[in-house]
C-alpha positions as CSV (number, residue, x, y, z in Angstrom):
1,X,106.6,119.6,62.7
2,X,109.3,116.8,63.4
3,X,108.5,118.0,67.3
4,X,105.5,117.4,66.8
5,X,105.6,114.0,65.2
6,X,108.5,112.9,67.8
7,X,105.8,113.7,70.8
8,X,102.5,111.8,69.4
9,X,104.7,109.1,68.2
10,X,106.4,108.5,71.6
11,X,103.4,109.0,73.6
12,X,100.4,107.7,71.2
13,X,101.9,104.1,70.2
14,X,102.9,103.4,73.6
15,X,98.9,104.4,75.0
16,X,97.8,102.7,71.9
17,X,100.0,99.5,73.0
18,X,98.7,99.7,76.9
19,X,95.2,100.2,76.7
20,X,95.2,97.6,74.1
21,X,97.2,94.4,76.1
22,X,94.5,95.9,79.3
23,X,91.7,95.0,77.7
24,X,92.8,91.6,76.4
25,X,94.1,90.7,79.9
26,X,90.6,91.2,81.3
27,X,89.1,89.2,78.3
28,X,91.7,86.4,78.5
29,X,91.4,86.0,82.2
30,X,87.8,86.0,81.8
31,X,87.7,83.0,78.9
32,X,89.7,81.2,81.3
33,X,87.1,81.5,83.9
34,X,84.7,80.1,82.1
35,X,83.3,83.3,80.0
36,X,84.1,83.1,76.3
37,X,82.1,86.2,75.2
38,X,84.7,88.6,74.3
39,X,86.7,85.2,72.0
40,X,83.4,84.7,70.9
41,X,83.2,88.2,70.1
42,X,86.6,88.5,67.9
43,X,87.8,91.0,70.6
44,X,91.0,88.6,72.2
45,X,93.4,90.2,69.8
46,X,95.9,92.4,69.8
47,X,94.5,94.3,66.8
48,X,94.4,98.1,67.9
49,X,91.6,98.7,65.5
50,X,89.2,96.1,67.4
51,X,89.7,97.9,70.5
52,X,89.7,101.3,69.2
53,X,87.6,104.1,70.5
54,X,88.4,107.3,68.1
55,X,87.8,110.1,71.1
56,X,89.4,108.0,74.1
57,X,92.2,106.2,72.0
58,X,93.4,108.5,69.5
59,X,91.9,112.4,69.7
60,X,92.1,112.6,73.5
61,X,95.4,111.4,74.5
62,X,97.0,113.1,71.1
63,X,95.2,116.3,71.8
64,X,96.8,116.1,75.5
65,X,100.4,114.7,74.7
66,X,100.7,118.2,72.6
67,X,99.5,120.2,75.0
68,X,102.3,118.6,77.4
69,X,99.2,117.9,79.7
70,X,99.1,114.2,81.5
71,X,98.0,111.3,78.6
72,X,95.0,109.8,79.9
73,X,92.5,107.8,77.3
74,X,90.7,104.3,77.0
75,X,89.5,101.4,74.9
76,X,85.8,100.1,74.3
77,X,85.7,97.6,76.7
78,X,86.5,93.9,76.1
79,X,82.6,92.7,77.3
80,X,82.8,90.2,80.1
81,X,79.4,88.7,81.0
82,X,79.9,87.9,85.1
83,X,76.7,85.0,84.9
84,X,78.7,82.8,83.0
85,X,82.1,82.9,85.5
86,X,82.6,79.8,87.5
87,X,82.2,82.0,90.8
88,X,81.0,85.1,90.0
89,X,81.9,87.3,92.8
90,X,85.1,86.2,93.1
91,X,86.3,85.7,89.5
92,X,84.7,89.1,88.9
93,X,87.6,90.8,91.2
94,X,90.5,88.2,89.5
95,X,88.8,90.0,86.3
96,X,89.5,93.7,87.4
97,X,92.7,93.1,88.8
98,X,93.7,91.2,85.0
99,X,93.9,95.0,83.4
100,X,95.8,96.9,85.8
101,X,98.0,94.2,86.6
102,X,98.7,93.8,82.8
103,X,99.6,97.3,83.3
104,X,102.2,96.6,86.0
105,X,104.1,93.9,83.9
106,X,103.9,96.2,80.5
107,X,105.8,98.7,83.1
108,X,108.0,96.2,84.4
109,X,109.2,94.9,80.2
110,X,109.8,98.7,79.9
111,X,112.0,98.9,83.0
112,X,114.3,96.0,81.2
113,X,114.4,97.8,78.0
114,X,115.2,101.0,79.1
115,X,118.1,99.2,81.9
116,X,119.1,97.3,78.5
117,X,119.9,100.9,76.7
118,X,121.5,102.7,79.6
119,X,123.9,99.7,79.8
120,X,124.9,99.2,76.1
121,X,124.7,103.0,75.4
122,X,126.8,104.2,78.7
123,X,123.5,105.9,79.4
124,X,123.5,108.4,76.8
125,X,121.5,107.1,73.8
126,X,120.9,109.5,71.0
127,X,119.5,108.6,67.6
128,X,117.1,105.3,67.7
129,X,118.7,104.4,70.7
130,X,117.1,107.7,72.3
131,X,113.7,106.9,70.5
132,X,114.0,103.8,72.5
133,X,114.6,105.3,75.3
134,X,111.8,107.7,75.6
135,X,109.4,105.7,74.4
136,X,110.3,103.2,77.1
137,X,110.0,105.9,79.8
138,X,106.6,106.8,78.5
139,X,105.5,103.7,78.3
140,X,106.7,102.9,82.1
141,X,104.5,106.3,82.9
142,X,101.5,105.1,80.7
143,X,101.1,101.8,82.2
144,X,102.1,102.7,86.1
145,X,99.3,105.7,85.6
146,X,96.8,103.0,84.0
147,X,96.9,101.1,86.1
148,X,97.1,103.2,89.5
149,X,94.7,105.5,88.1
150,X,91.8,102.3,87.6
151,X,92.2,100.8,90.8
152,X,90.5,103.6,92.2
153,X,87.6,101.8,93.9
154,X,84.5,103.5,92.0
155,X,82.2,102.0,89.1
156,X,83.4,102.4,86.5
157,X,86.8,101.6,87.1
158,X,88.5,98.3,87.8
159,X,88.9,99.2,91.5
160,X,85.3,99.3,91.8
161,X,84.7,96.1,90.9
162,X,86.9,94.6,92.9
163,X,84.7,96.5,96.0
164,X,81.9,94.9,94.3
165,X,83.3,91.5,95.3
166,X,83.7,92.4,99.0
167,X,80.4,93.8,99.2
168,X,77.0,92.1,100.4
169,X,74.9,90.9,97.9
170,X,71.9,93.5,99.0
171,X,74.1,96.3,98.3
172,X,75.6,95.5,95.1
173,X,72.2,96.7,92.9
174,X,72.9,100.3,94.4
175,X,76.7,100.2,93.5
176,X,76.3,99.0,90.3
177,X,73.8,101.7,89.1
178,X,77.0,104.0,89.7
179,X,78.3,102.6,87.0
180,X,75.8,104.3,84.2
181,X,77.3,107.5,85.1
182,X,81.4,106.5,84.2
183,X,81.5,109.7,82.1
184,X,80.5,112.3,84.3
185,X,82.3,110.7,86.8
186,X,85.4,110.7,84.7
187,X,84.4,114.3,83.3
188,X,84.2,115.0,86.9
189,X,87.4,113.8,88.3
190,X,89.5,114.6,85.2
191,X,87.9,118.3,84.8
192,X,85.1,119.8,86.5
193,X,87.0,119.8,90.4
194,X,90.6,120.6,89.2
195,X,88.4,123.8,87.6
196,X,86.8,124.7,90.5
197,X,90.1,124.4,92.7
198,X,93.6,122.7,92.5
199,X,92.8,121.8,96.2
200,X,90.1,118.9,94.3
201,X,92.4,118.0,91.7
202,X,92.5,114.4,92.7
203,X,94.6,113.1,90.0
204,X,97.1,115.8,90.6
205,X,97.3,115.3,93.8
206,X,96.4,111.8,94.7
207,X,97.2,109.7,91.3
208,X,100.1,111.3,90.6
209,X,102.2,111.6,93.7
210,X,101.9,108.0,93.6
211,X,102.6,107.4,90.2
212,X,105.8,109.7,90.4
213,X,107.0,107.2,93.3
214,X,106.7,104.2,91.9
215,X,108.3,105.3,88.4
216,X,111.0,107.0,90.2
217,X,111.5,102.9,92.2
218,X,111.4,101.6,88.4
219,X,113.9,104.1,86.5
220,X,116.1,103.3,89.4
221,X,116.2,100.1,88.9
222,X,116.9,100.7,85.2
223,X,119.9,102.7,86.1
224,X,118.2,106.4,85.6
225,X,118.4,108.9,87.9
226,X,115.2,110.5,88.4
């Protein structure tokens, strides 16, 4: 039971803490662009419980942190209304780029704590020191595969909106109606191909490769050999 506890605890409150700070980046970028709807909407806060989506925050990832599997979940979005940005098309990409790049600096706080406790614990914590520690690792992993895994350049994911802002205006109707199916295409990527062969396992083989090399970079520079 304390296994248990020890697992969702290091793994759920650092998701919790990602997904959360992602979703106010993109609103927060957004207000200063000149859209105010997700302020005006009580959703720029840091409150878990206004971004909380019960199967994509909390059931998902817990259900797959004790089945050892890769954590992977989401947030209700922070609603960004594009008509009211200053330039559209361009502020729309500054937008997507907000989350994952919120991601990227999350990773790069937990690089500093965990380079803090290898140097004051001669890189051997145990007790809260260790519970520091590994929840610092996870939460390097979390952000660096949030926000690799949503710059892939398909609705719904950040990426895809950032295409969205290179594409011609006549083509952007058609690319956006990919966007009504996210979940299958999620259900798709996540499930459904690694099923049918690990040859189509895209995260596995594409998201995480990458992921792996870039934590690898960061743990070095916190002094961990990985």
């Amino acid at each position: 039971m304390s296994e248990t506890i020890f697992t969702i605890a290091t793994w759920l409150v650092p998701l919790v803490i990602a997904i959360v700070f992602h979703e106010v980046a993109h609103g927060l970028v957004a207000r200063r662009l000149g859209d105010p709807t997700a302020e005006r909407l009580g959703r720029l806060t840091l409150n878990p419980l206004k971004h909380t989506d019960p199967i994509g925050t909390i059931a998902l990832p817990m259900v797959l942190a004790l089945a050892k599997a890769p954590i992977f979940g989401w947030a209700k979005p922070v609603p960004v209304d594009y008509r009211q940005l200053r330039n559209p098309r361009r502020d729309m990409v500054l937008v997507a780029l907000a989350g994952p790049g919120m991601n990227f600096l999350l990773a790069t706080l937990a690089t500093i704590i965990l380079a803090v406790v290898v140097a004051t614990t001669g890189g051997e914590p145990t007790g809260a020191g260790l519970f520091v520690a590994q929840n610092a690792i996870n939460f390097l992993l979390i952000n660096l595969f949030l926000g690799i895994f949503n710059l892939i350049p398909l609705p719904p994911f950040d990426g895809g909106h950032v295409v969205e802002g290179f594409l011609p205006r006549s083509t952007v109707p058609a690319w956006q109606k990919l966007g009504r199916f996210a979940l299958p295409i999620l259900i798709l990527l996540l499930l459904v191909l690694p099923l049918i062969s690990p040859e189509l396992n895209f995260v596995g083989r594409v998201i995480s490769p990458i992921v792996t090399t870039v934590a690898q970079f960061f743990l070095g520079v916190a002094g961990i050999s990985a």
